[in-house]
C-alpha positions as CSV (number, residue, x, y, z in Angstrom):
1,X,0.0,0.0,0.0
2,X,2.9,2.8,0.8
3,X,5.1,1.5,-1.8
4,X,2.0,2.3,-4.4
5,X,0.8,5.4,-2.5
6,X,4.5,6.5,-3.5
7,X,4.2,5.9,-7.2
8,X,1.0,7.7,-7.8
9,X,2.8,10.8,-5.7
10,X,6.1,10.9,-7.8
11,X,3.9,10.2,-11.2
12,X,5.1,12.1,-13.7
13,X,2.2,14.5,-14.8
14,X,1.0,15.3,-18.7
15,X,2.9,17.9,-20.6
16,X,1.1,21.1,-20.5
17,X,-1.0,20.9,-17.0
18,X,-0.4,22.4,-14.0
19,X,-0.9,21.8,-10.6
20,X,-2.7,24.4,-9.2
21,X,-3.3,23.6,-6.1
22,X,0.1,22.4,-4.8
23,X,1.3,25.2,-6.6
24,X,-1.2,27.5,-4.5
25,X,-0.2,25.5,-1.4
26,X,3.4,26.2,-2.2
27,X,2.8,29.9,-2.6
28,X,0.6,30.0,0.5
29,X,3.4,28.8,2.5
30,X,6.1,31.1,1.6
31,X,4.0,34.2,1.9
32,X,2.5,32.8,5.7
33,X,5.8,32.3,6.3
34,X,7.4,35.6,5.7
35,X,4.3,36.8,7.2
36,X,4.3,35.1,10.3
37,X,7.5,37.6,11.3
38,X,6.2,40.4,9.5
39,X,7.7,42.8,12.2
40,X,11.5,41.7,11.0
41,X,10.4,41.0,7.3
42,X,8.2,44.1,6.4
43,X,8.2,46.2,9.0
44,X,12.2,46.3,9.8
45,X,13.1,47.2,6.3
46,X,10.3,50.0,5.9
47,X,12.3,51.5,9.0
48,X,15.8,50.9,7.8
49,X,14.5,53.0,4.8
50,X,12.9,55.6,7.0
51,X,16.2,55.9,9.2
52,X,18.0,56.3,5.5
53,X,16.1,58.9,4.9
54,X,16.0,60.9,7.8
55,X,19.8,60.8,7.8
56,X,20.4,62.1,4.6
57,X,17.5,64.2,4.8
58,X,19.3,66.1,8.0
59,X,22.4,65.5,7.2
60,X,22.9,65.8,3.0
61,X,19.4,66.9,2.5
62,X,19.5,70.9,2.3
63,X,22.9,71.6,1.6
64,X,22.6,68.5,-1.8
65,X,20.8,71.0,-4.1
66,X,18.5,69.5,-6.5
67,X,19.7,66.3,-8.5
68,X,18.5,66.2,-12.3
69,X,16.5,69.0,-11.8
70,X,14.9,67.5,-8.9
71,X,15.3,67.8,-4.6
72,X,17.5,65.2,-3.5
73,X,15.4,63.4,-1.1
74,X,12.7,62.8,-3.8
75,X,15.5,61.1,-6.1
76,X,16.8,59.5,-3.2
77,X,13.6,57.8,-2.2
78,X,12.7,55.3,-5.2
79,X,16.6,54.2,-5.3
80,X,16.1,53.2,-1.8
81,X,12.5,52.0,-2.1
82,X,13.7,49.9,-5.0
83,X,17.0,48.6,-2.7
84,X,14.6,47.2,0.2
85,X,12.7,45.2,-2.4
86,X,15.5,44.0,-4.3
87,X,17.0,42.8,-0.6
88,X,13.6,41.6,0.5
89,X,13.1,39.5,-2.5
90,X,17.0,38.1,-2.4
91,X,16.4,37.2,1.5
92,X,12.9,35.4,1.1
93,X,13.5,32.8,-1.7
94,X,17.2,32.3,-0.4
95,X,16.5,31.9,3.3
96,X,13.7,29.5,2.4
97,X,15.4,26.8,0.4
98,X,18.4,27.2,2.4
99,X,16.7,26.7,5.7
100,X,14.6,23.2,4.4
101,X,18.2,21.9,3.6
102,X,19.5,22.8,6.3
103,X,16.9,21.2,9.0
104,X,16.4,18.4,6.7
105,X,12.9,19.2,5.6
106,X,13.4,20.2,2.0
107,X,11.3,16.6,1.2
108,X,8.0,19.1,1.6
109,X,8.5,20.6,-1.5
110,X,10.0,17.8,-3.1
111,X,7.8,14.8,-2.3
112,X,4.3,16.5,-3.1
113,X,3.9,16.4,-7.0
114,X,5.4,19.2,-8.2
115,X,7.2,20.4,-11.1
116,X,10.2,22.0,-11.2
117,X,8.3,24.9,-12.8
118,X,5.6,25.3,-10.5
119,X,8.5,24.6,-7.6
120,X,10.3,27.7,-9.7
121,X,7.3,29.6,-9.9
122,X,6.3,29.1,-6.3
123,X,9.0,30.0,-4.7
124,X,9.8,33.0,-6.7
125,X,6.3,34.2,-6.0
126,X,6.8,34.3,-2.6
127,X,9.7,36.4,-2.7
128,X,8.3,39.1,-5.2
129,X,5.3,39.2,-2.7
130,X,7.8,40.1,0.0
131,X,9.9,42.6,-1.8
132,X,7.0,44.1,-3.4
133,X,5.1,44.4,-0.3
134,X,7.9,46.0,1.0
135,X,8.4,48.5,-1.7
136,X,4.4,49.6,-1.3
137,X,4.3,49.7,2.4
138,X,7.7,51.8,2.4
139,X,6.1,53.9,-0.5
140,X,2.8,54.8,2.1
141,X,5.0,55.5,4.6
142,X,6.7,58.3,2.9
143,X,4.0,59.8,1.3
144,X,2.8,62.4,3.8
145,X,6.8,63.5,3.9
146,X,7.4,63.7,0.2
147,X,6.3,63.4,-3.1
148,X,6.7,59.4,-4.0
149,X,3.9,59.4,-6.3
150,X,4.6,57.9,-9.7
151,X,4.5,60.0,-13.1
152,X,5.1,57.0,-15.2
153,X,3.3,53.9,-13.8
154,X,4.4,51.2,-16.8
155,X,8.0,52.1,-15.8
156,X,7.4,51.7,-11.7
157,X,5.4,48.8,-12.5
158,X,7.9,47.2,-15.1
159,X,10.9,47.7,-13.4
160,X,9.8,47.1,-10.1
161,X,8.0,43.8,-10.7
162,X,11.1,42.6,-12.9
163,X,13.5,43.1,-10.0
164,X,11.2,41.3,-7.4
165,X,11.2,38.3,-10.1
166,X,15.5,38.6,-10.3
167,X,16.2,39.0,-7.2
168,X,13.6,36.1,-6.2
169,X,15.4,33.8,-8.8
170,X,18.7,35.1,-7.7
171,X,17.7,34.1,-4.0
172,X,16.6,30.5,-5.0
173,X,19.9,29.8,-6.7
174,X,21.6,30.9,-3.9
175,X,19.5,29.4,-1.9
176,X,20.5,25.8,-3.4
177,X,24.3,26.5,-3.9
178,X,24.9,27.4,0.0
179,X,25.6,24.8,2.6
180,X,25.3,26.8,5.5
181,X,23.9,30.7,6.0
182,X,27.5,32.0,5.9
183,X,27.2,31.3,2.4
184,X,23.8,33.7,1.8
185,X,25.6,36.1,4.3
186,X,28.7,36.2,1.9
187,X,26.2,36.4,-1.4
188,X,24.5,39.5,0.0
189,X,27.6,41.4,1.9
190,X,29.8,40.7,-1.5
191,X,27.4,40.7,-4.3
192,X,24.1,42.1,-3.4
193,X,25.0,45.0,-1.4
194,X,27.8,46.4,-3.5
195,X,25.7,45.8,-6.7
196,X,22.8,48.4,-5.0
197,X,25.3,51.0,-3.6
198,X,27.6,51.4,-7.1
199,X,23.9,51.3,-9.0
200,X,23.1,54.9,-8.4
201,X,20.8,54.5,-5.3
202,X,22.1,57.5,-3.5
203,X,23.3,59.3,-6.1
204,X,23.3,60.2,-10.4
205,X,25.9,58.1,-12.2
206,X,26.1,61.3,-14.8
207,X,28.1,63.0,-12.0
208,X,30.4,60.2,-11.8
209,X,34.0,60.7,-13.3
210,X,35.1,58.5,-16.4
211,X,35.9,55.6,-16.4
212,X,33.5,55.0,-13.4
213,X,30.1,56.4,-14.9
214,X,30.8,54.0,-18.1
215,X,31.9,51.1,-15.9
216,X,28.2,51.7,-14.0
217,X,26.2,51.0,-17.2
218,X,27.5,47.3,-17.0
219,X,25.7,46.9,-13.7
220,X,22.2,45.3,-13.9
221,X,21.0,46.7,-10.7
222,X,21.6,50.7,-12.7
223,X,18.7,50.1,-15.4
224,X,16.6,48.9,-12.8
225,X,17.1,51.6,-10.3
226,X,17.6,54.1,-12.7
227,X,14.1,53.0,-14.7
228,X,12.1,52.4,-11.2
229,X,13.2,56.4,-10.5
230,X,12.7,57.2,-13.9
231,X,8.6,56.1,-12.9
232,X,9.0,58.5,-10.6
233,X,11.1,61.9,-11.2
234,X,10.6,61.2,-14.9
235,X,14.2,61.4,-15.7
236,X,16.9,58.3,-16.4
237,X,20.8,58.3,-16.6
238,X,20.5,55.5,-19.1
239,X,18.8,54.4,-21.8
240,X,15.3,52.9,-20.5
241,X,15.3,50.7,-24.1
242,X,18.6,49.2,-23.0
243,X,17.2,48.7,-19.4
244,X,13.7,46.8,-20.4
245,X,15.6,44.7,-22.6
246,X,18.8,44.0,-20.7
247,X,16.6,43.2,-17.6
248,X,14.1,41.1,-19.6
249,X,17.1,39.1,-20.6
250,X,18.8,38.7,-17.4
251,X,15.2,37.5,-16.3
252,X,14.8,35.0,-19.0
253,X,18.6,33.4,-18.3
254,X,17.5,33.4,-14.4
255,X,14.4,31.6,-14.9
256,X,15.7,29.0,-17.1
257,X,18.6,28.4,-14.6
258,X,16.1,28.2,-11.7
259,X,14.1,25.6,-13.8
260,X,17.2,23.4,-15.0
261,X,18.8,23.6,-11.6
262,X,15.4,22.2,-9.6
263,X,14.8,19.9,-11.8
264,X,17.8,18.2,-11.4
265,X,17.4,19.1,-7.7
266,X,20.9,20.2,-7.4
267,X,22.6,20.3,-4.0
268,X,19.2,18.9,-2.8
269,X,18.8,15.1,-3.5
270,X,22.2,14.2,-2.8
């Protein structure tokens, strides 16, 4: 009876259906699960932002000037709106996977009869949920201080929705390579972080001296800040084409990784 109980679980299904509930199920559980802590996962960042602000605002703020024609702490706030998500989205995804390997209970997700797209797609959700519920809620919270309210909605909507998604894919192939959190600590203090700060979050790249300002149009994390502000202030230091197209690309490579990588369940079966 369990040894045919187990076939009909790990049955392959038909090409072309889904399973929508487990895939629900999946998504269910890494948003409860974010949401369970929601004073360290949404709540901390919106004040990490807030504190960000407040210091530059007191300390930079008056004295700064206006920044491509506009004040400095309204072209500061959607770089770091747009940094909490991007972190948010890296942490949730990552953390998850890394934690089910690490207590030995990653055979929830890989027992029930799921596909390594819907796994993919689950697990990403959750973490664009998290970073984008991050970006909103830090959004409303600055509103009565400054203006944060959009001029160009496809561009906030585009680019912040496409960063969620990388970041959430970047987080679940971290999330399989590392062994132990030191690993994720290492991925976000040498590769996450500096990627955010030398992006233009806290500053325009078009007053950077050359060879640094070309150098900062090879960074991925640029278009997306630079077309998330662009929603916002209506001006960019790239070229948005380049930016929706470089990022749809990046986005593309991610998922298929993401896809190839669960499917073979690397660093998880063995």
């Amino acid at each position: 009876m369990s040894n045919a109980h187990l076939t009909l679980v790990n049955e392959p299904k038909k090409f072309g259906l889904i399973n929508g509930l487990g895939l629900w199920t999946l998504y269910k559980k890494e948003v409860r699960r974010f949401l369970k802590v929601g004073m360290q996962t949404v709540a901390a960042p919106v004040a990490t932002t807030l504190l960000y602000m407040t210091v530059f605002a007191v300390a930079i703020g008056a004295r700064r000037g206006d920044v491509a024609g506009t004040p400095f702490i309204e072209f500061l706030a959607p770089g770091l709106i747009l940094m909490g998500l991007l972190n948010n989205a890296f942490a949730n995804s990552g953390s998850s996977i890394l934690v089910s390997k690490v207590q030995g209970n990653s055979v929830d997700f890989l027992m029930p009869p799921l596909s390594a797209l819907e796994l993919s797609i689950g697990f990403i959700g959750g973490a664009m949920t998290r970073g984008l519920m991050v970006a909103v809620v830090t959004a409303l919270t600055l509103i009565p201080f400054i203006n944060v309210w959009p001029d160009h909605w496809w561009a906030v909507l585009y680019f912040g929705i496409s960063a969620a998604a990388m970041l959430g894919m970047v987080g679940v192939i971290g999330g399989l390579w590392a062994e132990k959190f030191d690993h994720m600590a290492a991925v976000t203090t040498f590769v996450i972080t500096p990627l955010t700060f030398l992006s233009g979050t806290f500053y325009s790249v078009e007053a950077l001296p050359e060879p640094i300002s070309t150098i900062s149009h090879f960074n991925p994390f640029f278009y997306m800040i630079d077309g998330f502000r662009y929603g916002f202030i209506g001006h960019a230091d790239g070229n948005l084409t380049i930016g929706v197209i470089l990022v749809a690309v990046i986005n593309l490579i991610l998922g298929a990784a993401c896809y190839l990588l669960l499917r073979a369940g690397w660093r998880l079966k063995s």
